[in-house]
DSSP file (Angstrom, degrees, kcal/mol; ACC not computed):
  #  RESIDUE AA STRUCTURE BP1 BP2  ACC     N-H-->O    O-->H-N    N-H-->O    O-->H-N    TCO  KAPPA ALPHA  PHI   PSI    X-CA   Y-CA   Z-CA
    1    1 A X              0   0    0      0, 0.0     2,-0.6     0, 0.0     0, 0.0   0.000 360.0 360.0 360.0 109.6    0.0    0.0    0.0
    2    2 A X        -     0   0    0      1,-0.1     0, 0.0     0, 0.0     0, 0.0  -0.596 360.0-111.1 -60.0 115.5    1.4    3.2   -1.0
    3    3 A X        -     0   0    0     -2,-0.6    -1,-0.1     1,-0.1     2,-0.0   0.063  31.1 -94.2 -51.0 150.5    1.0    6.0    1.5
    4    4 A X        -     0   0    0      1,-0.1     2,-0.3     3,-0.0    -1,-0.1  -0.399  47.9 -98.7 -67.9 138.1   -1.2    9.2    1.2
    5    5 A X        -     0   0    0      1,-0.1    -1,-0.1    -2,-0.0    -2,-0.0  -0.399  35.5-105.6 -47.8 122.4    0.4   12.6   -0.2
    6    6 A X        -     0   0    0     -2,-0.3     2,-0.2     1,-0.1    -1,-0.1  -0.230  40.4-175.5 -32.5 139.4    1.6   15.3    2.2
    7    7 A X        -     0   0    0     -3,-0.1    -1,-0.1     0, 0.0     6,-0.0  -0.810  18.4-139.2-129.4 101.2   -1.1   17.7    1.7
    8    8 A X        -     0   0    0     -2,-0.2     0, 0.0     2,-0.0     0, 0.0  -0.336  41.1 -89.9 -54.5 138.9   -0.1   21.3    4.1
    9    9 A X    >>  -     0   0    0      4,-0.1     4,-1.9     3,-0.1     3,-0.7  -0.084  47.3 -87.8 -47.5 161.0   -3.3   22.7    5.8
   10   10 A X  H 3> S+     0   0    0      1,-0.2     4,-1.5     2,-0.2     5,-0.1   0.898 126.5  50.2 -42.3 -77.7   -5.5   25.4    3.8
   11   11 A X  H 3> S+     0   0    0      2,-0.2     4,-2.0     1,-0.2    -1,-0.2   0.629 108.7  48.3 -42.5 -36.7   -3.4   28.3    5.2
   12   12 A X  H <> S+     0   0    0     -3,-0.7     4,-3.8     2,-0.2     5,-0.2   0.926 108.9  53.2 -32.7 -79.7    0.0   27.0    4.4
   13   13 A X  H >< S+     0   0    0     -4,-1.9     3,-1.4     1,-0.3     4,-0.3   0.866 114.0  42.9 -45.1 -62.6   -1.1   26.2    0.8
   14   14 A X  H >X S+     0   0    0     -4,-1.5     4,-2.0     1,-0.3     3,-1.9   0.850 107.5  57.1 -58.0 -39.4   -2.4   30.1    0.3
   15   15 A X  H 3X S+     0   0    0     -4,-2.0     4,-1.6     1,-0.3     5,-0.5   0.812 113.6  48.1 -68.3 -21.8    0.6   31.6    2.0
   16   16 A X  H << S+     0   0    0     -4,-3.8    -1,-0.3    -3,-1.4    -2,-0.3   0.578 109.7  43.4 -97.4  13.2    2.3   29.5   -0.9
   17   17 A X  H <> S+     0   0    0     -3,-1.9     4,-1.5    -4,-0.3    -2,-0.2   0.551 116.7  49.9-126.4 -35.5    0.4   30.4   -3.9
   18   18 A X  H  X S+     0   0    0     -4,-2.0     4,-2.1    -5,-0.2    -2,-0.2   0.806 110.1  53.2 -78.6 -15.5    0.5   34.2   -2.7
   19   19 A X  H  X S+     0   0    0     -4,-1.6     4,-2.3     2,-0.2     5,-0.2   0.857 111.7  43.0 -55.7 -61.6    4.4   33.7   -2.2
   20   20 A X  H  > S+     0   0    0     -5,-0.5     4,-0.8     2,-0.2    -2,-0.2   0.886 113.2  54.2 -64.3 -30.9    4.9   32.3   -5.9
   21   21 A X  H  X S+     0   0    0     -4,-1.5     4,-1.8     1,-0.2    -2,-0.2   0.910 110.0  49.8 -95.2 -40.2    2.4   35.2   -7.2
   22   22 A X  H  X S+     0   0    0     -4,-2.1     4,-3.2     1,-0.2     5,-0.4   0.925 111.2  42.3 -80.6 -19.1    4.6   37.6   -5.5
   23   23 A X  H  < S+     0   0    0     -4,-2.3     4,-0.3     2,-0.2    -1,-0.2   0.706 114.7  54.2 -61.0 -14.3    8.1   36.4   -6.9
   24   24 A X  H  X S+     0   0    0     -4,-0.8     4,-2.4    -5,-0.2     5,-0.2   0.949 109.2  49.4 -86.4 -59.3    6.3   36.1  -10.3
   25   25 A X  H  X S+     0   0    0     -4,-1.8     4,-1.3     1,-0.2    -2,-0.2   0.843 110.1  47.1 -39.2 -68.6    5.3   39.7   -9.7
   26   26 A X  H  X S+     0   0    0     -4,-3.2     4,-1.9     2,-0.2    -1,-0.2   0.715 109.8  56.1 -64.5 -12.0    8.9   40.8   -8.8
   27   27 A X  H  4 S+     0   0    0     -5,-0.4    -2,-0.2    -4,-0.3     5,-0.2   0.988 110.3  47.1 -64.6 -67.9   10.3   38.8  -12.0
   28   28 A X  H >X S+     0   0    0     -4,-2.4     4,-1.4     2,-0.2     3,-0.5   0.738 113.4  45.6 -30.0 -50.0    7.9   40.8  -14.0
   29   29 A X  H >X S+     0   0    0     -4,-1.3     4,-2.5     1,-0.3     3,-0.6   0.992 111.5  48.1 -49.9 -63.2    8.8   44.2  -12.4
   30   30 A X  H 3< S+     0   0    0     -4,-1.9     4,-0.4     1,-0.3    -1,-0.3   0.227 110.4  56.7 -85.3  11.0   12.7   44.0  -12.5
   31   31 A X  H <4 S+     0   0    0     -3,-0.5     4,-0.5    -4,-0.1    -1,-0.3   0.654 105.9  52.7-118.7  -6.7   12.4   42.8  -16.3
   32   32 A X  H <X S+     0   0    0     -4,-1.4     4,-0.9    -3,-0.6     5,-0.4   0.992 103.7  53.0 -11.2 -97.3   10.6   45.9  -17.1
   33   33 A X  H  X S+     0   0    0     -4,-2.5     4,-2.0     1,-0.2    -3,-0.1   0.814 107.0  46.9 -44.1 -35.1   12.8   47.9  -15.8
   34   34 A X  H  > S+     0   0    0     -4,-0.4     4,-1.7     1,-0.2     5,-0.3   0.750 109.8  67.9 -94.8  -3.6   15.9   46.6  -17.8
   35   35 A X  H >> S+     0   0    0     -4,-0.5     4,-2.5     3,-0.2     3,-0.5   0.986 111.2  27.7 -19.7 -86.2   13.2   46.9  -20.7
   36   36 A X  H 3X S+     0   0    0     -4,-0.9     4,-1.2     1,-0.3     5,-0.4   0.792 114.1  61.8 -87.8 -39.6   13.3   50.3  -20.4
   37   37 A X  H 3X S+     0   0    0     -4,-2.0     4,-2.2    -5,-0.4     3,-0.5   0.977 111.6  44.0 -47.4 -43.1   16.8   50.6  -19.2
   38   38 A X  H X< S+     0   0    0     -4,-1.7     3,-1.1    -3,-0.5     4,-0.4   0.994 110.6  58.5 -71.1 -65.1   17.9   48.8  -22.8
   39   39 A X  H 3< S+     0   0    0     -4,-2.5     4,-0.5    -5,-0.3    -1,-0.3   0.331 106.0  42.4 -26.6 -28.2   15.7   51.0  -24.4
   40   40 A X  H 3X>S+     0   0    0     -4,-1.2     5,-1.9    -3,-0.5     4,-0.9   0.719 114.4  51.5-100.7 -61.3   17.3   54.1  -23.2
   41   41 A X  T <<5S+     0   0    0     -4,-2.2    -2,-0.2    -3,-1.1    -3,-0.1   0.612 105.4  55.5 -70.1 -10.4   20.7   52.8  -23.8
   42   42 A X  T  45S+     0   0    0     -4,-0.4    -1,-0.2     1,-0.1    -2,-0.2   0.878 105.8  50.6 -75.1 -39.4   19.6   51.9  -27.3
   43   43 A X  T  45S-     0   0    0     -4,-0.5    -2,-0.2    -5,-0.2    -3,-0.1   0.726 123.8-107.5 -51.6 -20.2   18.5   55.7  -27.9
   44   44 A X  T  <5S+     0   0    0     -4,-0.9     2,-0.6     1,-0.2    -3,-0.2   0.518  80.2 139.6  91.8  -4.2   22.1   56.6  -26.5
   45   45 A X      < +     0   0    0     -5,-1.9     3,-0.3     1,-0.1    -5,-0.2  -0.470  28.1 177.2 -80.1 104.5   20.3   57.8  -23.4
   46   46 A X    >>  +     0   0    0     -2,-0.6     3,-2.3     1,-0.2     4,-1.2   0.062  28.1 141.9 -95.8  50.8   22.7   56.5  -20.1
   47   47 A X  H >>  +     0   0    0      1,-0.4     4,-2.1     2,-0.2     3,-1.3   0.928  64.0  66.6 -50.8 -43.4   20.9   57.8  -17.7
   48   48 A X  H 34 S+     0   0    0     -3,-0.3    -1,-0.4     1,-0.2    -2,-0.1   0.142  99.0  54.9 -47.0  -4.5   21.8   54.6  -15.8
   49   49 A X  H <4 S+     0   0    0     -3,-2.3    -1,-0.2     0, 0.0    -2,-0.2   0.616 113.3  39.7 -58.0 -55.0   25.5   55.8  -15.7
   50   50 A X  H << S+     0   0    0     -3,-1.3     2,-0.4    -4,-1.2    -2,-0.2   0.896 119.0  50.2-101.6 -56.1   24.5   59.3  -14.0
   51   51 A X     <  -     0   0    0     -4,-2.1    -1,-0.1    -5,-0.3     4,-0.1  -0.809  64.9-153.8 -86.5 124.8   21.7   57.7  -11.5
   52   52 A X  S    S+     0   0    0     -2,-0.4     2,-0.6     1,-0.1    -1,-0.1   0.811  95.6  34.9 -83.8 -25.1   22.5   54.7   -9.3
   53   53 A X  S    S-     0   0    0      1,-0.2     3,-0.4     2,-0.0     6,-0.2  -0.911  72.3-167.3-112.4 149.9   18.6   53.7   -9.3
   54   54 A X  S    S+     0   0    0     -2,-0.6     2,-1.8     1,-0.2    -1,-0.2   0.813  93.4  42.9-101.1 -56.7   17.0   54.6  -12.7
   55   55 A X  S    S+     0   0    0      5,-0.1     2,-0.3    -4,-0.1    -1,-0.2  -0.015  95.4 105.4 -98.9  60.2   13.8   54.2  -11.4
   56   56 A X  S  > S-     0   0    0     -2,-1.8     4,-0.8    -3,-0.4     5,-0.3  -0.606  94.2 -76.9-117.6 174.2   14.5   56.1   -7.9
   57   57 A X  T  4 S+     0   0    0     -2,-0.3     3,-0.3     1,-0.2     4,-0.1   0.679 133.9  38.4 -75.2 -29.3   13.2   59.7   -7.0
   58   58 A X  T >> S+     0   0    0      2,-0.1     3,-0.7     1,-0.1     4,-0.6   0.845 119.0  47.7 -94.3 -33.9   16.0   61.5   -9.3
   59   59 A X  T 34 S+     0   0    0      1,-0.3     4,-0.3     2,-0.2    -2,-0.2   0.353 110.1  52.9 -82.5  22.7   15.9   58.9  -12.1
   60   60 A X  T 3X S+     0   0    0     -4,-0.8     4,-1.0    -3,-0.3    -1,-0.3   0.362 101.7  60.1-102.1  -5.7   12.4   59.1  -12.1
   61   61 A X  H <> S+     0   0    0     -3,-0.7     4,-0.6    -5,-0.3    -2,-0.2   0.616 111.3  39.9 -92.7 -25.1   12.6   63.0  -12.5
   62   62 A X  H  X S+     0   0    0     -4,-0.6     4,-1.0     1,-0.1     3,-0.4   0.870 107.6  56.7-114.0 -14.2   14.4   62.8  -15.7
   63   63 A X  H >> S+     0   0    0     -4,-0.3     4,-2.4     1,-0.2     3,-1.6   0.955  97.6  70.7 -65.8 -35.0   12.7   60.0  -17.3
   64   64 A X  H 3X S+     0   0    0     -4,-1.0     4,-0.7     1,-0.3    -1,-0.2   0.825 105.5  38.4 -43.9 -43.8    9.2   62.1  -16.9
   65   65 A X  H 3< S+     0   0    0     -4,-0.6    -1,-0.3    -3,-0.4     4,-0.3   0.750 106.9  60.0 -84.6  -7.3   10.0   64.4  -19.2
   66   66 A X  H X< S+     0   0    0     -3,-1.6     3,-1.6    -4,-1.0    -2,-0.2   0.930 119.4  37.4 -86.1 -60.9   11.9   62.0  -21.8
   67   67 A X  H 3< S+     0   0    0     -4,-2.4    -1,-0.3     1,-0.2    -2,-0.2   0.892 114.3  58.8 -64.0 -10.4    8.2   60.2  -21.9
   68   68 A X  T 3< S+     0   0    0     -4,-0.7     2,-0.3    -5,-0.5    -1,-0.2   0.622  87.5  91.1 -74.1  -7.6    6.5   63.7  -21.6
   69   69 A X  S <  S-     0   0    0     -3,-1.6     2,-0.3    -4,-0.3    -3,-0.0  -0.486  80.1-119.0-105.8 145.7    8.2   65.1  -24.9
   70   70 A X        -     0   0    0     -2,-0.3    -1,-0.1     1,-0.1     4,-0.1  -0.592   9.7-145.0 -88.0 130.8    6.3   64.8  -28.5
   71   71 A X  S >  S+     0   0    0     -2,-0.3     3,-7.8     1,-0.2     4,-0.4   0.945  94.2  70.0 -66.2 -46.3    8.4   62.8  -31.1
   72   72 A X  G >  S+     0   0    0      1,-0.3     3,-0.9     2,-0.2    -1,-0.2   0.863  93.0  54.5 -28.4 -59.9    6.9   65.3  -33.8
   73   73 A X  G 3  S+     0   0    0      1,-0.3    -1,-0.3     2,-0.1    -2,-0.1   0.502  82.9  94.1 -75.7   2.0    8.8   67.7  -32.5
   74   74 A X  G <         0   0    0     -3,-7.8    -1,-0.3     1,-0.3    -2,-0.2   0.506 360.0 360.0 -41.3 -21.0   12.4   65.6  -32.9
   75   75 A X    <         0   0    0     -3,-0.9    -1,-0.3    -4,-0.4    -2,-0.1   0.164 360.0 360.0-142.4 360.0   12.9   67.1  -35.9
């Protein structure tokens, strides 16, 4: 006779499904960010040179206006 699977009580099991959702969640974030970090660096923009967080209260101060500004007017 083979024995029954561990099954962890109700609470267990949700603390583990909200555990994975959030590591899935920070996976997601941080590949965002070097999204938009390559993006930037494709543009020539290093802003990631100059700021030690890009997305921290001063690299968030200059990216606002690089997404505020009208491509028409590149030219």
């Amino acid at each position: 006779m083979a024995r029954a699977s561990f099954v962890p009580p109700k609470p267990v099991r949700q603390l583990r499904d909200l555990t994975r959702t959030r590591t899935v969640f920070i996976q997601e974030r941080t590949r965002h960010k070097h999204r938009v970090d390559k993006a930037l660096l494709d543009a020539q923009i290093k802003l990631s040179d100059v700021v030690s967080d890009l997305f921290g209260m001063p690299g968030r101060a200059m990216l606002d206006p690089l997404c505020q500004s009208d491509p028409s007017q590149a030219y």
